[in-house]
N, C-alpha and C positions, 0 to 999 in steps of 0.2 A: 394432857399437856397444859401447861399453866397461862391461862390468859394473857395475850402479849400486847392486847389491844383494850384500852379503858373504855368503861361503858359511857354512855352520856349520861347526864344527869338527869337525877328523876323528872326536871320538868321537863326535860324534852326526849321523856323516856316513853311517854303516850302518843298513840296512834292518832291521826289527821281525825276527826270529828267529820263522822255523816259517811266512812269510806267503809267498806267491808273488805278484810284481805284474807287470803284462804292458804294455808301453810297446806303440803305435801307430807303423805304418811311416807317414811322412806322402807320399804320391802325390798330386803334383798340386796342393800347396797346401791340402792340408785338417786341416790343423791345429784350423779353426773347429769341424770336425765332432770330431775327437778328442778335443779337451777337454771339448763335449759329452757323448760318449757314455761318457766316462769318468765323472765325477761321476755319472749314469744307475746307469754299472755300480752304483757304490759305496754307491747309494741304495740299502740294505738290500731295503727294502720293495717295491721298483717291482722290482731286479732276480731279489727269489724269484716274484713274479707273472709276469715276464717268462718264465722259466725252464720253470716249472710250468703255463705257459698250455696248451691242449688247446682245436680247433676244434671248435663245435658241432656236433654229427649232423646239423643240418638246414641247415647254411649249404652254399651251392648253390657246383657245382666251380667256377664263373668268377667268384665271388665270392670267392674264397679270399684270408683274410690275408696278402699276400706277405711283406710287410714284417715286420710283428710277427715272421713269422719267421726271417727273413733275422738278426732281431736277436736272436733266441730260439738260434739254432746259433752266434752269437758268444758269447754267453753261458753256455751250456753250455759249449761248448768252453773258457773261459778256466773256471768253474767245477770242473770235471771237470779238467781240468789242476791245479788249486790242488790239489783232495781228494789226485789219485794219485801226485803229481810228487813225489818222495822230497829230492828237490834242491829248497831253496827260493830266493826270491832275485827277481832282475826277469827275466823275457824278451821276447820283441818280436813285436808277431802283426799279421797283413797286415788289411784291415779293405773290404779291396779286392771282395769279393762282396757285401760290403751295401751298399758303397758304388756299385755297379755298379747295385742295384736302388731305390739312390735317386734314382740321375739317371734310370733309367730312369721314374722316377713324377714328376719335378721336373726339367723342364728349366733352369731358376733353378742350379742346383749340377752340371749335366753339361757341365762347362768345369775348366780351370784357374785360375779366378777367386778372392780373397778374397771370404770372404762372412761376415757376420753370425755370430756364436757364437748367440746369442738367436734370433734370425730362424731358423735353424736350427734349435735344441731345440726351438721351436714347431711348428715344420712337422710335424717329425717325430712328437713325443707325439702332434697333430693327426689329423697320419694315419695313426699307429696306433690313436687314438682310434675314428677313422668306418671301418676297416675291422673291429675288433672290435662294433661298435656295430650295426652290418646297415643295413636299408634303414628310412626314415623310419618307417615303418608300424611296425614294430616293433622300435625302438630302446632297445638291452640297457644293462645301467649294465655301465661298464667299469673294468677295473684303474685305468687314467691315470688316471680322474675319483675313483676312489675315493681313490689316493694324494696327486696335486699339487692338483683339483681346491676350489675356491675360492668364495664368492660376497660378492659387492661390494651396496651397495645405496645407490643415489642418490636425495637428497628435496633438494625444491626448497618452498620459504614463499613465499606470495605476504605480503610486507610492509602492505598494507593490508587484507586483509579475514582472513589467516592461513589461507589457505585454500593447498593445494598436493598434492604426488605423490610420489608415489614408483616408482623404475624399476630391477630387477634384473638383473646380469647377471654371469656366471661367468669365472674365471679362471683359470690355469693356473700363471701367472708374475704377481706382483705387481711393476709399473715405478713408482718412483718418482723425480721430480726430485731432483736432487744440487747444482744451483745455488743453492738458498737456507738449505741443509743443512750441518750443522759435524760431525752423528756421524749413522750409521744411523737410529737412537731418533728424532732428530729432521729425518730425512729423510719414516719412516713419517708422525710427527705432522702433519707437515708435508703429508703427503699427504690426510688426510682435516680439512684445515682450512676451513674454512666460510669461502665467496665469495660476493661480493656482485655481485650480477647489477646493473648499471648504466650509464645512458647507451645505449650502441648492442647493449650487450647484457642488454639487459630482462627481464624475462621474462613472455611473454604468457598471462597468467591467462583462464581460459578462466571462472571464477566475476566478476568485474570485465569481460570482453568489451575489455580493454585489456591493454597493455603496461603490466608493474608493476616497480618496485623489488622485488628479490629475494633470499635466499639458495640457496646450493644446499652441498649437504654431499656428498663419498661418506665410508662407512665401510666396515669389513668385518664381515659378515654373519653369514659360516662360515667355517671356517676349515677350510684342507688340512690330513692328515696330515703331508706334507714341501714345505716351502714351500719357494717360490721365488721371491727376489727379483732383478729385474733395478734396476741401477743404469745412468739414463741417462746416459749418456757420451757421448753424442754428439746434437750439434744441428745444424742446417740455418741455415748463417750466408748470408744471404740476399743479401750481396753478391757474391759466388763461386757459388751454388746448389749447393756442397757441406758434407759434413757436419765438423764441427769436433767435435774431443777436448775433453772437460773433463777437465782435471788435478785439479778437487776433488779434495780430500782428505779420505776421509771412513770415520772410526775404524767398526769394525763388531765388536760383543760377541761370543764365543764362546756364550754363552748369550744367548736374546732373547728378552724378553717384547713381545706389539705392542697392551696395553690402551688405548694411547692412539690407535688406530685401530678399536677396535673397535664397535659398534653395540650400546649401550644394551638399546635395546627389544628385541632379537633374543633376550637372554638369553644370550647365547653366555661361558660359564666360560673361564675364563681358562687360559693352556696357557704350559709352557716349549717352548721350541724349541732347539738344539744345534748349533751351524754344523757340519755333516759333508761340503761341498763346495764349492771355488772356483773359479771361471772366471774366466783374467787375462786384457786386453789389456795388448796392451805393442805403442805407437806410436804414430804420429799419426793415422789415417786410419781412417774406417768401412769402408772396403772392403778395407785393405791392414794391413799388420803383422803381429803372431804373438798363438794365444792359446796356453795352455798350462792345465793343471788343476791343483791340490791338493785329497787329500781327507785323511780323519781317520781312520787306523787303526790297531789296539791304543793307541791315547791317543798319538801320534806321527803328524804332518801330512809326506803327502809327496806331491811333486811329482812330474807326471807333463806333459815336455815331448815331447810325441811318440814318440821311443823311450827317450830319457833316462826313466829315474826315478830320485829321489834321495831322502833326506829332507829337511825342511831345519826351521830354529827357528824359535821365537817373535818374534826378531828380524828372520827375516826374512819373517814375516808382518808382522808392523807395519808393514813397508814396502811392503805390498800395498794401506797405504790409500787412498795417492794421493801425488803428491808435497808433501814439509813444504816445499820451497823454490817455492810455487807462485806466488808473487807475484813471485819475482826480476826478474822481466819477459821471461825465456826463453821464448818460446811453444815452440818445439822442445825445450828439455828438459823441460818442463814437461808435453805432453802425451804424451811418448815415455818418459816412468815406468813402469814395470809395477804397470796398477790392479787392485785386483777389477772384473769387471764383472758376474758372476751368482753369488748365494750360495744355496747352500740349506742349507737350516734344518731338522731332525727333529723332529717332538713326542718329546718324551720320554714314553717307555712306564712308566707312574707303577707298575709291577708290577716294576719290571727298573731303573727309573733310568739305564738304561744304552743308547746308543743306539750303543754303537760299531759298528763296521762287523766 
């Protein structure tokens, strides 16, 4: 497909001076996993916990963290490479043993198949999550939860006697819909907008002993260190029973504040946030296309397509919003644009103001 997106200019086509960055070989179509675990790398926070992890004395030999470690020797190794490596610049690293022990735990990804970038980072935080976490009985708090982890909180009013509930539950990756959405801001807003329970879906008050007219709200709670938002881009068009690209277009701040999601009565202070990571699809299909990453280092966004890495501008970030020509009536260019599809976001460390990588 013919390039839709201008490269920068050769002087700001060189790599930050004094940084090493290490491109992924892609084996087998996993590009989804790559630009995953890149943005991961780049996550300041999650990758010094990664690094620095150390298995408990008392966790039992057949219980042992495979994974976290398999991720923990990728990580050092590209670490310890950056410290020693006198030559700076990009090199290219095989990613082929972790990847070996992820099929090995998820038969879903031990194929040649496109899969999910999202669906993906989930899995994975997931089970890195319950393998540092032990067995129910004594369930430890872990790095993942301390960094991305999140809590949402749903209240429902019963409209006639105001009587209603409220129901918690935690997250990792914050999804919000992109169809009724013009910018980010008001994709969040839009997410915690208060619905009205009606007709076939009532809501049955249990103080009334009937079906009532209802609101129901989520908001957020608490809020993660390094948030993560996924942007739904993709829908289940129900005449086909596959899933369909949204070509939205949909502007996203370098800086984000999410007040307008957030949960009053929780008291939760207000926080900046930093985009320091981006996950593109570029193509039509949930299952099939390419992703690729950009992250944010020395104040310079650079792209990481598999082995490739490059820097690239501002201009050609804006064009990661979505496509500006979405209404042409092109469904094929229109959803084969290269969009963001996962951002994340850093609280800014109010001591340092500085979150760069």
């Amino acid at each position: 497909m013919k390039s839709i997106i201008e490269k920068p200019s050769k002087e700001d086509s060189r790599l930050p001076e004094g940084e090493r960055y290490f491109g992924f070989v892609n084996d087998n179509n996993i590009c989804y996993a790559n630009s995953a675990i890149q943005i991961l790398y780049h996550c300041k926070r999650f990758r010094q916990k990664v690094i620095s992890y150390q298995i408990p004395k008392s966790t039992q030999k057949d219980a042992q963290p495979l994974l976290i470690l398999e991720l923990q020797e990728l990580f050092q190794e590209m670490d310890s490479q950056n410290l020693k490596e006198s030559k700076k610049g990009a090199v290219t690293l095989n990613t082929k043993k972790l990847m070996k022990r992820i099929k090995s735990l998820n038969e879903l990804f031990n194929n040649e198949d496109h899969h999910d970038s999202h669906e993906f980072m989930m899995w994975l935080l997931n089970t890195i999550n319950d393998e540092m976490a032990g067995p129910q009985s004594q369930q430890r708090m872990t790095f993942v939860r301390e960094v991305f982890e999140g809590k949402l909180v749903s209240r429902t009013r019963c409209l006639e006697c105001e009587c209603g509930g409220e129901r918690d539950e935690t997250f990792l990756a914050l999804s919000v819909d992109i169809d009724k959405g013009h910018s980010l801001n008001q994709c969040i807003k839009q997410f915690a907008h208060k619905e009205w329970m009606l007709k076939q879906d009532k809501f049955f008050c249990e103080n009334c002993h009937t079906k009532q007219v209802a609101t129901r709200q989520m908001m957020i709670k608490s809020k993660p260190r390094s948030l993560i938002i996924h942007l739904k881009r993709f829908r289940i068009d129900y005449r086909t029973n596959h899933h369909q690209k949204l070509g939205t277009r949909i502007p996203f701040p370098q800086e984000l504040r999410i007040e307008s999601a957030l949960d009053d009565i929780s008291g939760e202070n207000h926080i900046l946030y930093n985009l320091t990571g981006i996950v593109v699809h570029m193509g039509q299909g949930y299952a099939y296309g390419h992703y690729f990453a950009l992250v944010k280092s020395k104040g310079r966004w650079i792209k990481f397509d598999d082995t490739s890495v490059e820097p690239v501008d501002e201009k050609y970030m804006r064009a990661l919003f979505g496509n500006p020509q979405q209404s042409s009536g092109n469904q094929q260019e229109t959803t084969s644009w290269p969009s963001a599809y996962m951002l994340l976001y850093d609280a800014v460390d109010e001591r340092s103001q500085n979150t760069d990588q």
